[in-house]
C-alpha positions as CSV (number, residue, x, y, z in Angstrom):
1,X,39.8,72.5,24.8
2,X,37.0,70.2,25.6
3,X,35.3,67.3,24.0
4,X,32.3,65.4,23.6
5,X,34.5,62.6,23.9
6,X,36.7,62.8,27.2
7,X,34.9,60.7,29.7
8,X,36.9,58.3,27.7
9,X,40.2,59.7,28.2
10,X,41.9,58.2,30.8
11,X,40.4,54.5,29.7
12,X,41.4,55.0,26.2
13,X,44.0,57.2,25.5
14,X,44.5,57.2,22.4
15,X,40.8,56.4,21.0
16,X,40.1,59.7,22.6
17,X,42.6,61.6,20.8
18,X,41.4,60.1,17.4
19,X,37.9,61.2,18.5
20,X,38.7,64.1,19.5
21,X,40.9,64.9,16.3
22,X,38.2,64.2,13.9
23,X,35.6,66.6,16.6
24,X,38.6,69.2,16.1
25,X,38.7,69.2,12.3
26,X,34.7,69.0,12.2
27,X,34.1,72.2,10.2
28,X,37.5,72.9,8.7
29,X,38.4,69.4,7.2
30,X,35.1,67.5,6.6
31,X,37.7,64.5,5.1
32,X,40.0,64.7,7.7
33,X,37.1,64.3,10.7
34,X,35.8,61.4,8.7
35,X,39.2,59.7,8.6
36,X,39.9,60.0,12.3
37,X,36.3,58.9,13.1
38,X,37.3,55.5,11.1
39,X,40.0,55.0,12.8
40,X,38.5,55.4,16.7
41,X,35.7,53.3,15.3
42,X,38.1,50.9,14.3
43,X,40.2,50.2,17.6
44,X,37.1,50.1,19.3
45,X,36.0,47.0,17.1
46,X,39.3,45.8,18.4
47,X,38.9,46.8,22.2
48,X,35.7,44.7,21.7
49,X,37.0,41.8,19.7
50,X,40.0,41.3,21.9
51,X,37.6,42.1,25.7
52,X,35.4,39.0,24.2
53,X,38.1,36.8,23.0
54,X,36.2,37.0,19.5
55,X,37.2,34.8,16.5
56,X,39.1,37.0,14.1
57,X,37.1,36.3,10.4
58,X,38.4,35.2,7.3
59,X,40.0,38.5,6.8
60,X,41.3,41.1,9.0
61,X,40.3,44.4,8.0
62,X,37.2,46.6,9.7
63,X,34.4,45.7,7.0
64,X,34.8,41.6,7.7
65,X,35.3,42.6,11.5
66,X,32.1,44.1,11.9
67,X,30.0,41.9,9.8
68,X,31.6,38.7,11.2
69,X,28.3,36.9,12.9
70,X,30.0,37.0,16.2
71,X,30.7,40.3,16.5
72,X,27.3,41.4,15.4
73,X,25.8,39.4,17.7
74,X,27.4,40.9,20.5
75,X,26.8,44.4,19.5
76,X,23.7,44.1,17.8
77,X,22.3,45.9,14.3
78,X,22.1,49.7,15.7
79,X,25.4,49.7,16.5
80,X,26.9,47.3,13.6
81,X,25.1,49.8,11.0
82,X,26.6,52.9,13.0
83,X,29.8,51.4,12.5
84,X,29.2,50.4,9.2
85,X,28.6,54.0,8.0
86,X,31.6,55.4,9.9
87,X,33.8,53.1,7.9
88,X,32.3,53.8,5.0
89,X,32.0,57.1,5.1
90,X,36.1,57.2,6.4
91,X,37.0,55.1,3.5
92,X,35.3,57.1,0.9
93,X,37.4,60.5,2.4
94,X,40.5,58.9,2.2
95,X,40.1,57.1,-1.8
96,X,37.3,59.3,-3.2
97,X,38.6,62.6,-4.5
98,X,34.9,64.2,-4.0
99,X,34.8,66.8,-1.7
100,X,32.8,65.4,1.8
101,X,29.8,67.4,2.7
102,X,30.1,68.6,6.1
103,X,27.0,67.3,6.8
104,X,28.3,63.8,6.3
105,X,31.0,64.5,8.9
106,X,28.4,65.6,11.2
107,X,26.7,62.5,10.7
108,X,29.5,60.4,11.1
109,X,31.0,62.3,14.5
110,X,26.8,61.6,15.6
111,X,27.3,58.3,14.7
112,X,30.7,57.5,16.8
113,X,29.2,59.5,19.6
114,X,27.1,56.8,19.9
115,X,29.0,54.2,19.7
116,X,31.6,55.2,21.7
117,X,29.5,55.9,25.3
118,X,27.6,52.0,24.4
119,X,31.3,50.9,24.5
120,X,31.5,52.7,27.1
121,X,28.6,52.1,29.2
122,X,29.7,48.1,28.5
123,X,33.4,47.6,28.0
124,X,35.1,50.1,30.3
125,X,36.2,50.2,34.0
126,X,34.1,52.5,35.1
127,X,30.8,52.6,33.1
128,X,29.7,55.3,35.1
């Protein structure tokens, strides 16, 4: 099966699969996409925080990550509030016990689309 995700597949392994898990469970497990989305999203903070030698912040979880001054400098606000909604979105399907709109999994599959080919297009081997 294909994916909108595997020109990333033999750079990053395993973000693929997460990617491609939450594309996979798209339309039968709105939660379940959400959840795997958060957690590409989240070792692709890492890729980039470890790539540019950032300062880890006060506290090491994906929220203080992605609002930590570097880091937003380097990606910028687009991407930072792309990333921000994925998180939130993947926190609220794992503690929340209302149901996640499919819609909202669309948005935030959109969303990690996105920021996956600008990580990409800047932080792998062969941008190309």
């Amino acid at each position: 099966m294909t994916s909108n995700f595997d020109f990333i597949e033999s750079e990053w392994p395993q973000t693929h699969a997460d990617c491609a898990r939450a594309e996979g469970y798209l339309t039968s497990d709105p939660r379940t996409a959400c959840i795997y989305a958060r957690r590409a999203a989240e070792q692709l903070v890492g890729l980039i925080y470890d790539v540019d030698r950032l300062p880890l912040p006060y506290k090491n979880d994906l929220a203080a990550r992605i609002n930590q001054a570097e880091f937003r400098n380097r990606v910028g606000v687009g991407i930072g509030q792309k990333l921000n909604l994925i998180r939130s979105l993947g926190n609220k399907a794992v503690h929340d016990t209302q149901p996640i709109p499919p819609k909202a999994a669309v948005d935030v599959l959109r969303e990690l689309h996105h920021v996956v080919v600008w990580t990409a297009f800047r932080y792998s081997t062969n941008p190309a």
